[in-house]
C-alpha positions, -999 to 999 in steps of 0.1 A, spaced: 0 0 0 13 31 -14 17 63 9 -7 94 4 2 127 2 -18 156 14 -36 177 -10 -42 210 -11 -60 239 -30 -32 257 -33 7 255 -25 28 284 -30 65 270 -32 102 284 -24 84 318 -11 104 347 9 77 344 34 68 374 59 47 370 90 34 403 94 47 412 127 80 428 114 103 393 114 126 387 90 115 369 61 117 324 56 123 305 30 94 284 31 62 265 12 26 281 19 -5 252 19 -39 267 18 -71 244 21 -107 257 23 -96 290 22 -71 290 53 -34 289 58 -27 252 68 11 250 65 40 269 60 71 252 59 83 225 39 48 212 21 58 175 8 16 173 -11 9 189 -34 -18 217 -43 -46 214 -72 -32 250 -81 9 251 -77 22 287 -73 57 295 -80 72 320 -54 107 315 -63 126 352 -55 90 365 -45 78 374 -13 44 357 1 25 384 31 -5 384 49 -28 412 33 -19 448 33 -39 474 52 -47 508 33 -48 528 66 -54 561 44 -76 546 14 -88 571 -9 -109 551 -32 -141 570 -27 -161 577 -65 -137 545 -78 -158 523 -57 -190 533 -76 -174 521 -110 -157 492 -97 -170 481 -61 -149 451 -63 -114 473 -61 -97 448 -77 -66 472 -84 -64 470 -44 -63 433 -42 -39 432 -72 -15 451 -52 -21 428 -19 -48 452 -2 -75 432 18 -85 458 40 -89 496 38 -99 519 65 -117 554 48 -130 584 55 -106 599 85 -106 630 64 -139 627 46 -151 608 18 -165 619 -16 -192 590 -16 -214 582 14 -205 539 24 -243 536 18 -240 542 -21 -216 517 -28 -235 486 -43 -225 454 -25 
């Protein structure tokens, strides 16, 4: 009987990985399952999507403390130019916003 290795939606491989909390960086693997970090580290399965990190560094999401999206949000409420850029949270309107949180479509 033949040995089973885990599976995994995704595995991000050979990754400069950072923590978040101002460490250095690792040199490690990232498995995600069901939407939730489940490894980091050397990952021996193997994911149904394999990402190559290889000279790339792999974060937690970004913070936007001083988001200025406002009117963008009505043309695109998905802001994917934010999540392209790592963004998965923005905090808005400490100085004002052009459009009202209640006008943006969900």
């Amino acid at each position: 009987m033949g040995r089973r290795t885990q599976t995994y939606d995704v595995v991000i491989r050979n990754g400069h990985v950072l923590d978040g909390a101002g460490n250095p960086w690792i040199a490690a693997d990232v498995a995600i399952a069901n939407g939730k970090l489940v490894k980091i580290g050397k990952v021996t399965g193997h994911g149904r999507r394999e990402i190559d990190a290889t000279g790339k560094y792999v974060s937690p999401g970004w913070i936007d403390m001083m988001d200025q999206s406002g009117e963008t949000l009505l043309v695109n409420d998905l802001a994917d130019n934010k999540v392209r850029e790592g963004v998965t949270t923005v905090i808005a309107g400490e100085g004002g916003t052009p459009v009202p949180a209640n006008e943006v479509e969900r």
